[in-house]
PAMI-404399 format. One record per residue (C-alpha): residue number from 1; residue in one letter; x, y, z. Coordinates in steps of 0.001 Angstrom, whole numbers, m for minus. Example, Ala and Ser with C-alpha at 12.3 -4.5 7.8 and 13.67 -1.06 7.14 Angstrom:
<nodes>
(node 1; 'A'; (12300; m4500; 7800))
(node 2; 'S'; (13670; m1060; 7140))
</nodes>
This chain:
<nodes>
(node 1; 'X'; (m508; 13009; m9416))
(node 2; 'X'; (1181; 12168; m13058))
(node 3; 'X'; (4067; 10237; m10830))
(node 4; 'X'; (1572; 8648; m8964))
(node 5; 'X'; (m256; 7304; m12053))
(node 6; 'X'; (m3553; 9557; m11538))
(node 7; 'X'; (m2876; 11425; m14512))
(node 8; 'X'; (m993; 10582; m17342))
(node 9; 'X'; (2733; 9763; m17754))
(node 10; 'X'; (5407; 10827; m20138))
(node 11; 'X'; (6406; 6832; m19892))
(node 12; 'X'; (3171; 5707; m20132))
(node 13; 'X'; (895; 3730; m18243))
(node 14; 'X'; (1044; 494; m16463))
(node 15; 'X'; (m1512; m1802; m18114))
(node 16; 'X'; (m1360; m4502; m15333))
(node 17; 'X'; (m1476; m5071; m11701))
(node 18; 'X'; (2161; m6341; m12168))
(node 19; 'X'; (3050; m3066; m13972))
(node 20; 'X'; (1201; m583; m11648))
(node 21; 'X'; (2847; m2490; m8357))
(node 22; 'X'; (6576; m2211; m9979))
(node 23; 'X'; (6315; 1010; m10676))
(node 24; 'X'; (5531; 1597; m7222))
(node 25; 'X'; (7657; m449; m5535))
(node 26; 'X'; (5403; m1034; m2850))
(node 27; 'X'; (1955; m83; m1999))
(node 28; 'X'; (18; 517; 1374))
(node 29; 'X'; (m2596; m2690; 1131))
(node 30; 'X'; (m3416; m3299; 5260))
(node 31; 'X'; (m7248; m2646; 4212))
(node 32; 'X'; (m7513; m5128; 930))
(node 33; 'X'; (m10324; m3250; m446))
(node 34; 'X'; (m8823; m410; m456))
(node 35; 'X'; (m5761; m1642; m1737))
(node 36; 'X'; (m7784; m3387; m4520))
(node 37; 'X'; (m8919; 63; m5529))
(node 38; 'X'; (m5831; 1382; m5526))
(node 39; 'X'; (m5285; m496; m8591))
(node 40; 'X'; (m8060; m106; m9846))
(node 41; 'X'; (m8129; 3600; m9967))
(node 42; 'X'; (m4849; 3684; m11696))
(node 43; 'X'; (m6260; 474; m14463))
(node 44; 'X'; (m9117; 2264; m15751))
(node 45; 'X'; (m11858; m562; m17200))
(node 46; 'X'; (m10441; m3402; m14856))
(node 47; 'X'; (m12862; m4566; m12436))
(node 48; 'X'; (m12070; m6057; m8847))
(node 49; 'X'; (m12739; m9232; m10257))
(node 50; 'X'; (m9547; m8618; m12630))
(node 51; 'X'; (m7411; m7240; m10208))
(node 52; 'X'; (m8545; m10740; m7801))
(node 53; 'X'; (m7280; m12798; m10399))
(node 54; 'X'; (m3956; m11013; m10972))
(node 55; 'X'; (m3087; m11925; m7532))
(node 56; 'X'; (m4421; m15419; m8011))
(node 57; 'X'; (m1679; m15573; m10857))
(node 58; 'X'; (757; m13990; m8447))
(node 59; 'X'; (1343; m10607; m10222))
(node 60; 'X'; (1988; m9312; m6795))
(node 61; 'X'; (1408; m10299; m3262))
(node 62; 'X'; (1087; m8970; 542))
(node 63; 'X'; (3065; m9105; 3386))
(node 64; 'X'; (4995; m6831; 5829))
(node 65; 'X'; (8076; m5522; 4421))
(node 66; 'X'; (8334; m1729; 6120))
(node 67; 'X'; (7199; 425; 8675))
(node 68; 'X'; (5078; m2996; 10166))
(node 69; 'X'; (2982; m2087; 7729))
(node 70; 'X'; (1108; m4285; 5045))
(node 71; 'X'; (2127; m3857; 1311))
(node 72; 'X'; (1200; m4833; m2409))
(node 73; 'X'; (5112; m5528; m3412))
(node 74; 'X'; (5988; m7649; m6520))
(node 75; 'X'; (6491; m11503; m5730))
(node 76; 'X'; (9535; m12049; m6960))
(node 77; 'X'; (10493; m8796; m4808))
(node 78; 'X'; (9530; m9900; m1412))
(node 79; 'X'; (11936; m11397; 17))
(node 80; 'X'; (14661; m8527; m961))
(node 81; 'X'; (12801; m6486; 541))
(node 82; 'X'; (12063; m7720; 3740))
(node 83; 'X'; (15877; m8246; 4305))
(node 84; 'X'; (16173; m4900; 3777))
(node 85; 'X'; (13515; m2823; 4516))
(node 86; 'X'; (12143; m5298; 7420))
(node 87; 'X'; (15096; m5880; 9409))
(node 88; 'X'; (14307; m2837; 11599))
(node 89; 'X'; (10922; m3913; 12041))
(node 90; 'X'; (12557; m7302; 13351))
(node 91; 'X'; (14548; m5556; 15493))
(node 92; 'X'; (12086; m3646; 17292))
(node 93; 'X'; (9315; m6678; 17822))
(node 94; 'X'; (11944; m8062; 21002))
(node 95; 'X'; (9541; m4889; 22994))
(node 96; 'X'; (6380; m5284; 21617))
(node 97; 'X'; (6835; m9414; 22316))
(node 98; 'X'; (7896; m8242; 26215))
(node 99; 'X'; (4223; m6734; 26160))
(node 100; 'X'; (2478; m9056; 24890))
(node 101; 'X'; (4381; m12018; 26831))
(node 102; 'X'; (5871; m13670; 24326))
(node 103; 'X'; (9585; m14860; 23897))
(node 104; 'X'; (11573; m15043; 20514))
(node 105; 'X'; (11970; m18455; 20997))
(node 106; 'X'; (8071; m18632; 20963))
(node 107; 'X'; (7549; m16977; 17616))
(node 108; 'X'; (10274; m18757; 15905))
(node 109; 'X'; (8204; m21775; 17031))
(node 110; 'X'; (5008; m20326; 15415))
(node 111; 'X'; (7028; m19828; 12212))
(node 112; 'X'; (7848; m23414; 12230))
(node 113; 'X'; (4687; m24619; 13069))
(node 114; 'X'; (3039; m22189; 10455))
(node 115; 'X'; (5700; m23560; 7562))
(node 116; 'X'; (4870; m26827; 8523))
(node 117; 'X'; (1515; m26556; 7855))
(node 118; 'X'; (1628; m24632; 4931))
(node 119; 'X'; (4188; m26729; 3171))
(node 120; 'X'; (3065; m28700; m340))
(node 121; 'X'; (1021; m25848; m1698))
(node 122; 'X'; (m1296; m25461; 1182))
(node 123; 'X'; (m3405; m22084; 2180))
(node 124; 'X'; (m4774; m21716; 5434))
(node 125; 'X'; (m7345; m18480; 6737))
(node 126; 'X'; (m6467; m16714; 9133))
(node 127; 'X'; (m8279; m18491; 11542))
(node 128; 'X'; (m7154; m21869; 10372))
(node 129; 'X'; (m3649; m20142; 10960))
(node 130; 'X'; (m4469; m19434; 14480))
(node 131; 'X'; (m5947; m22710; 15109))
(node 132; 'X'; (m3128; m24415; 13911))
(node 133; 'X'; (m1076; m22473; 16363))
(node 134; 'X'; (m3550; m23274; 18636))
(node 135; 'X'; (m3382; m27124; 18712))
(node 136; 'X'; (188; m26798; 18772))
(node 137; 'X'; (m174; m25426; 22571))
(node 138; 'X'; (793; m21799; 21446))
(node 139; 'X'; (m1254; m18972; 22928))
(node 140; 'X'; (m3044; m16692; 20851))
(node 141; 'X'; (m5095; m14812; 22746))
(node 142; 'X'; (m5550; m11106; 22063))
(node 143; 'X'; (m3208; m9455; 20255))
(node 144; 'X'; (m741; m12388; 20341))
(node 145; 'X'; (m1987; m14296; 17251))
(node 146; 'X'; (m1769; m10949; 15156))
(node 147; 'X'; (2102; m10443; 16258))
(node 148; 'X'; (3227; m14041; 15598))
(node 149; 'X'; (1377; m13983; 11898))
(node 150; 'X'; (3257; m10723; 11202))
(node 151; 'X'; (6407; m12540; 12680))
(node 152; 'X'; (6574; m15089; 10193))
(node 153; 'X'; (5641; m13402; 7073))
(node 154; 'X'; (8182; m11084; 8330))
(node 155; 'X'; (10992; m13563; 8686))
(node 156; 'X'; (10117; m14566; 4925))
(node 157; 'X'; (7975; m18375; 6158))
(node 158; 'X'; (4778; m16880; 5034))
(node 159; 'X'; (3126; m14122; 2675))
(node 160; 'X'; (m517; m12934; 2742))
(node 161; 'X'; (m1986; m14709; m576))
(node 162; 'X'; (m5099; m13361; m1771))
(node 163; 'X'; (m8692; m13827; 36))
(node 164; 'X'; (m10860; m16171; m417))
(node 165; 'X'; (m14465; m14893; m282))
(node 166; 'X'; (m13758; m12265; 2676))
(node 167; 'X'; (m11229; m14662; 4704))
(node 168; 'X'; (m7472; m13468; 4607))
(node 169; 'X'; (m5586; m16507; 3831))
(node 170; 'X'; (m1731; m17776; 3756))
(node 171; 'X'; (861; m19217; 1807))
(node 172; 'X'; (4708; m20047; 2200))
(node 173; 'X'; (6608; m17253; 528))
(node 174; 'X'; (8910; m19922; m1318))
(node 175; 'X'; (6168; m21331; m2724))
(node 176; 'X'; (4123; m18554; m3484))
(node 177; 'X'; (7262; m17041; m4896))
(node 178; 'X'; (9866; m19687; m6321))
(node 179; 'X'; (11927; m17217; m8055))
(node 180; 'X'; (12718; m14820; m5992))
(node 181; 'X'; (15189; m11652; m7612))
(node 182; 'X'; (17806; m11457; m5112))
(node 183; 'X'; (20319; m8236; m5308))
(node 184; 'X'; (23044; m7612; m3806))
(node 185; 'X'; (21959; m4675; m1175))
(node 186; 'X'; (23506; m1564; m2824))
(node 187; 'X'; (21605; m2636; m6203))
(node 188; 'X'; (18309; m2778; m3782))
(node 189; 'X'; (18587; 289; m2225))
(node 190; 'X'; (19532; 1785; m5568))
(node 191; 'X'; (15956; m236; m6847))
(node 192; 'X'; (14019; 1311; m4136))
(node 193; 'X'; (15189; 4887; m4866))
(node 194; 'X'; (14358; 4410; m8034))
(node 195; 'X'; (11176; 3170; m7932))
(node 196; 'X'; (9832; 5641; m4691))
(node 197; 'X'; (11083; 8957; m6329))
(node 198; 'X'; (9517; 7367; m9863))
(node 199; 'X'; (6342; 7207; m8609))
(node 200; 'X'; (6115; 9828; m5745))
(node 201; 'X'; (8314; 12751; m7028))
(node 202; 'X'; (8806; 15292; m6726))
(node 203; 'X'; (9487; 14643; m3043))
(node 204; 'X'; (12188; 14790; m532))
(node 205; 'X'; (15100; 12512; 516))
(node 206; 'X'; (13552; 12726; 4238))
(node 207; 'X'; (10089; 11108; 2930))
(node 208; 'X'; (12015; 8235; 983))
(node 209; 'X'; (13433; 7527; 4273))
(node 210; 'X'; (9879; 7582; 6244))
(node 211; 'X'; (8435; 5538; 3149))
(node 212; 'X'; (11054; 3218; 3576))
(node 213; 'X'; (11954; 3231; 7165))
(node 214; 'X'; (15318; 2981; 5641))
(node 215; 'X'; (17726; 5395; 8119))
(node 216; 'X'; (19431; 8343; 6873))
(node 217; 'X'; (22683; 6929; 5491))
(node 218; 'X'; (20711; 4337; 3874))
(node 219; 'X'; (18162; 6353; 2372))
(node 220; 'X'; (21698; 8642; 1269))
(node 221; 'X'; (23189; 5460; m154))
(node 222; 'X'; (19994; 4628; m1929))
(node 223; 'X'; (19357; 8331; m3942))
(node 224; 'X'; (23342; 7981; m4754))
(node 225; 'X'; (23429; 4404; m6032))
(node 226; 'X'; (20258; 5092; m8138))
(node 227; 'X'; (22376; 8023; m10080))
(node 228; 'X'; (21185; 9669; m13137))
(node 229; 'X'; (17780; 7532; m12706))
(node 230; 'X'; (16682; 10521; m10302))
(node 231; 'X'; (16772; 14331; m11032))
(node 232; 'X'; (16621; 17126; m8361))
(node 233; 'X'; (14706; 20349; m8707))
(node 234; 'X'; (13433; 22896; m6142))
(node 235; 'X'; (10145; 22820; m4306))
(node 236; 'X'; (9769; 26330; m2356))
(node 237; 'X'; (13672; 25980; m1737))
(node 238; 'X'; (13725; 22473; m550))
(node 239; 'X'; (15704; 19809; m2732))
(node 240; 'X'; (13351; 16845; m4108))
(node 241; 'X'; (13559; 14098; m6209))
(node 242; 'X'; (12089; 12874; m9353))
(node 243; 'X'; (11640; 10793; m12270))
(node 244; 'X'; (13266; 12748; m14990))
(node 245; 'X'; (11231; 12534; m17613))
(node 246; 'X'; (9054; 14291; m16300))
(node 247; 'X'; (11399; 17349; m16526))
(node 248; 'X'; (9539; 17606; m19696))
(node 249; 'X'; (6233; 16813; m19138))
(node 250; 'X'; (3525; 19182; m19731))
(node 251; 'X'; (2590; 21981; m16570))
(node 252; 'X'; (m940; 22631; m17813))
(node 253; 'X'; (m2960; 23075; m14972))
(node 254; 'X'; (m5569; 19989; m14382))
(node 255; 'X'; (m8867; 20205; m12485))
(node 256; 'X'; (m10029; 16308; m12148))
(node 257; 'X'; (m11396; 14854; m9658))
(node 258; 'X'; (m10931; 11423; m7797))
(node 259; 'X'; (m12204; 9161; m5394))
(node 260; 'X'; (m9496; 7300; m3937))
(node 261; 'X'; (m9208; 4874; m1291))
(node 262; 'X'; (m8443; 5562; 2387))
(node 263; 'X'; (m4933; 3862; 2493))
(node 264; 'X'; (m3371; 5079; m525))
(node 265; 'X'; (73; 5968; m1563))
(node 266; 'X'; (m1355; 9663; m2724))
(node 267; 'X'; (m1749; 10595; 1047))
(node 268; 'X'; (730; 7551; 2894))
(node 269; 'X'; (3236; 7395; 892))
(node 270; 'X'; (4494; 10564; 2375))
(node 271; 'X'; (5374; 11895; 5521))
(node 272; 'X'; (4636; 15942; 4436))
(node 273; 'X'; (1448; 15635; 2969))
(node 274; 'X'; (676; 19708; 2751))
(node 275; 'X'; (934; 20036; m1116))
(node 276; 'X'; (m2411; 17476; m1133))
(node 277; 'X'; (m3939; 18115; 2382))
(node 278; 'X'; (m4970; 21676; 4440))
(node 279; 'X'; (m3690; 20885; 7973))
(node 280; 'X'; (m6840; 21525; 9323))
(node 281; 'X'; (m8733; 18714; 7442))
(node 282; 'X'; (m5903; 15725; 8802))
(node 283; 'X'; (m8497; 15409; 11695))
(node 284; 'X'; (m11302; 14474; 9185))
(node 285; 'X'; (m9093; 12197; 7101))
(node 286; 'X'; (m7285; 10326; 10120))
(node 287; 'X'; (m9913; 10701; 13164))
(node 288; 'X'; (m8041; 10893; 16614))
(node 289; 'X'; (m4895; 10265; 14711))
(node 290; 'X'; (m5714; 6473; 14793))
(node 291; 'X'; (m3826; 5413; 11505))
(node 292; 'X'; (m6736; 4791; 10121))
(node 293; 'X'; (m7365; 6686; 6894))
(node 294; 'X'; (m10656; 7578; 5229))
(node 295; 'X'; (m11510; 7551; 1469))
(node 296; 'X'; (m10694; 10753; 0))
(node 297; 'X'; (m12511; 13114; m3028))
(node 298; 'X'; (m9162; 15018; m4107))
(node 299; 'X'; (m10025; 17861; m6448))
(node 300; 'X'; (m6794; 19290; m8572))
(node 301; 'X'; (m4813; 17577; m6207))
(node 302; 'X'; (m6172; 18606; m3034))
(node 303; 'X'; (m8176; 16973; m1074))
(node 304; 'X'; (m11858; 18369; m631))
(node 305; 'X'; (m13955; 15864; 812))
(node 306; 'X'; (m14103; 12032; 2294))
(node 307; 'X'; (m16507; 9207; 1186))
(node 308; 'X'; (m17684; 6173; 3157))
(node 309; 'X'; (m18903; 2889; 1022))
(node 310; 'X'; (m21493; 403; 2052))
(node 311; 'X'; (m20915; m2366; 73))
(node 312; 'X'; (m23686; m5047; m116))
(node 313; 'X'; (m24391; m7819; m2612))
(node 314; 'X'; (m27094; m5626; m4859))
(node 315; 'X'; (m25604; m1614; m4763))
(node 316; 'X'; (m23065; 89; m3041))
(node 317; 'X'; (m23863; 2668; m1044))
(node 318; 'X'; (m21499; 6025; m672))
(node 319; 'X'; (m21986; 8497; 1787))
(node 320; 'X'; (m19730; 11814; 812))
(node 321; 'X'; (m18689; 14240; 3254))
(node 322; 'X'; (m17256; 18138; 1726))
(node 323; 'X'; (m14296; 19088; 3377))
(node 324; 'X'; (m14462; 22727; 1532))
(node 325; 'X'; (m17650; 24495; 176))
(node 326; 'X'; (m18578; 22976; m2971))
(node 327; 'X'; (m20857; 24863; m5570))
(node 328; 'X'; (m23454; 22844; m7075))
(node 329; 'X'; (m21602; 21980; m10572))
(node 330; 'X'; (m18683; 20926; m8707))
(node 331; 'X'; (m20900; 18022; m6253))
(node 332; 'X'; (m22137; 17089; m9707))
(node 333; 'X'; (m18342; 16061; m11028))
(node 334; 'X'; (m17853; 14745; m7090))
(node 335; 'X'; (m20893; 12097; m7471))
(node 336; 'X'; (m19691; 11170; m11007))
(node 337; 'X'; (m16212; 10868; m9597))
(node 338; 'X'; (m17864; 8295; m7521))
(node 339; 'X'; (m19195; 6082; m10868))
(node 340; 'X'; (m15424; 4239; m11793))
(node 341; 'X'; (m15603; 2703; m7997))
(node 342; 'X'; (m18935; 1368; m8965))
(node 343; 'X'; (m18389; m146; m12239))
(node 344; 'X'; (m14774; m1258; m11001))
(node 345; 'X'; (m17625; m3780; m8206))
(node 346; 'X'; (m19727; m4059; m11312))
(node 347; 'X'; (m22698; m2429; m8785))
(node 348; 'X'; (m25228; 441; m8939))
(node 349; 'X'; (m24631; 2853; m6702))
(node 350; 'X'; (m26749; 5027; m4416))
(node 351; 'X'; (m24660; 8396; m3375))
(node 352; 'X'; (m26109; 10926; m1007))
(node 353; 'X'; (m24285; 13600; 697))
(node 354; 'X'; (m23607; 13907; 4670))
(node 355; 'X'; (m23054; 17840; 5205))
</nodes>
C-alpha cells in the first residue's frame, strides 16, 4: 500500500495527477469514474472537478496501450508505449476482426477516416465517432464500432480525451500530444520496470509481465536494463521486486481503511492478488469472473467488504456490502472511510449497509 501511494512514501507524495500517473506508469481507467477516483484517493483534498481539469490540461490521457485494456498513461508517454506494450494487442485483433467480419484493410480505413475528421483540433463523442464512420459506408453494428475505435487509438491516430458531461470523446494523439518522449526500446522497457516495481513492489517478475503483457524475455530485459533502480528481497521464498527506498521504510503495522474504486491498480495491477484478497471473496469482487470489478473497503490491506455508489445530482448514495464480520466500531471507521469519496464529488452522502 506505501508503493501504491495509499500510505505514505519514503519519496514522498505525488501532488498532481501528472505526478501520481508517472509514478505509476500506467493506470487501469476502462470505467472513468473509477479511474477518476483512483486519483483522487491517492490526492487527498482534490476534488473530481480538479482531477477533470488536469486532463483538460493534458496531465495525462487514455487510450489502449496493454492487455486491450484502457489506461491513464502520461501524454507525452503514449505513443512509446503503445509501440511497445501494444504491438501484441495488434497482433492478436487479425482473430477477433475474423469474428466480427471485418478485414484489416477495413480498420485501417476507419483510422483514416477517424484522423480525418479529427484533424485541426477537433473532438468528436463517441457517437459522433461512429457516425462519422457511419456516413463513410463503414459498418458499425454491434461490437464492430467498439473494435475499430480501439483500432485506431491503438495504432497511435486517436487517444480517449477527457468527457464531456458523461459523453466519451476523441482526439488525434499528435495533437493531443505534440511532444511525444520517444526512447529507444531498451530505455522503455528499462522505464516500465522501473516505474511498475516503483509503485507495485514488492512483487514478482511474472506479474510485471501480466501487467505489461510484455513476454518473458522482455519482461527479463526490462528488470535488467532498469539495474540498481530495483532491489530484490524475499516474499515467503519467492524473489520480488521493489523500489529501494523502501528497504528502509518503516514496518509498523497500519490498520486504515479505504474505499477504493472497482478497477484499481491495488487489486489489477497484479496477477496474484492473495496478499490483498481471501480466495474465497474473488467471486464477490469479480461476479462470474466477468472482468468487471467492484469497489472495494480494504482494511490493513485486505480487502473486507465492497461498496456500490448511486450517484445523482443532490447526494450520492453507497450501499456497503461486509465481506468478513465486522464489529460495530469497525462499520463506524468503514462508513467514515466512505466520507473522502463524497467530498472528492463535493456531495452528501447517504450510506446504509446491505448484509
Amino acid at each position: 500500500m506505501t508503493s501504491l501511494l495509499l500510505r505514505t512514501h519514503p519519496r514522498g507524495r505525488p501532488q498532481d495527477v501528472a505526478g501520481v500517473v508517472r509514478w505509476f506508469g500506467a493506470m487501469q481507467a476502462q470505467d472513468a469514474a473509477s479511474g477518476m477516483w483512483s486519483l483522487g484517493v491517492r490526492l487527498p483534498g482534490c476534488t473530481v472537478a480538479d482531477v477533470q481539469a488536469a486532463l483538460e490540461r493534458r496531465e495525462a490521457l487514455r487510450t489502449w496501450p496493454m492487455r486491450g485494456t484502457v489506461h491513464l498513461v502520461p501524454s507525452r508517454d503514449a505513443r512509446w508505449m503503445l509501440a511497445v506494450t501494444g504491438v501484441r494487442a495488434l497482433m492478436g485483433a487479425q482473430r477477433r476482426r475474423e469474428v466480427l467480419g471485418l478485414t484489416e484493410a477495413e480498420a485501417d480505413r476507419a483510422a483514416d477516416v477517424l484522423g480525418t475528421a479529427l484533424a485541426g483540433g477537433v473532438r468528436l463523442t463517441r457517437a459522433e465517432c461512429l457516425a462519422t464512420l457511419a456516413a463513410a459506408g463503414i459498418d458499425c453494428a454491434g461490437q464492430r464500432g467498439y473494435h475499430l475505435l480501439w483500432y485506431a487509438s491503438q495504432r497511435g491516430v486517436t487517444c480517449i480525451a477527457p468527457h464531456v458531461g458523461t459523453e466519451q470523446t476523441f482526439a488525434l494523439l499528435d495533437e493531443w500530444a505534440p511532444d511525444p518522449h520517444r526512447p529507444e526500446r531498451d530505455e522503455a522497457l528499462g522505464i516500465l520496470a522501473t516505474r511498475y516495481f516503483r509503485s507495485h513492489g514488492p512483487t514478482t517478475r511474472q506479474d510485471f509481465a501480466g501487467w505489461t503483457g510484455l513476454t518473458a524475455t522482455d519482461a527479463r530485459r526490462a528488470v535488467a536494463v532498469a539495474g540498481d533502480a530495483l532491489a530484490a528481497v524475499q516474499v515467503d521464498g519467492v524473489e520480488a521486486l521493489l523500489d529501494p527506498a523502501l528497504l528502509d521504510a518503516s514496518r509498523k503495522p497500519a490498520d486504515d481503511v479505504l474505499a477504493l474504486p472497482g478497477f484499481d491498480e491495488y487489486l489489477l495491477g497484479y496477477k496474484d492478488r492473495t496478499l490483498m484478497l481471501d480466495p474465497v471473496h474473488q467471486q464477490a469482487i469479480v461476479p462470474g469472473g466477468n472482468g468487471v470489478f467492484r469497489p472495494t473497503v480494504v482494511r490493513a490491506g485486505r480487502v473486507v467488504g465492497t461498496w456500490k455508489r448511486t450517484v445523482t445530482r443532490t447526494r450520492v448514495r453507497v450501499a456497503l456490502h461486509p465481506l468478513v464480520g465486522l464489529d460495530p466500531a469497525t462499520r463506524e471507521r468503514v462508513v467514515a472511510a466512505v466520507d473522502p469519496y463524497a467530498r472528492f464529488l463535493g456531495l452528501p452522502t447517504l450510506v446504509e449497509w446491505a448484509d
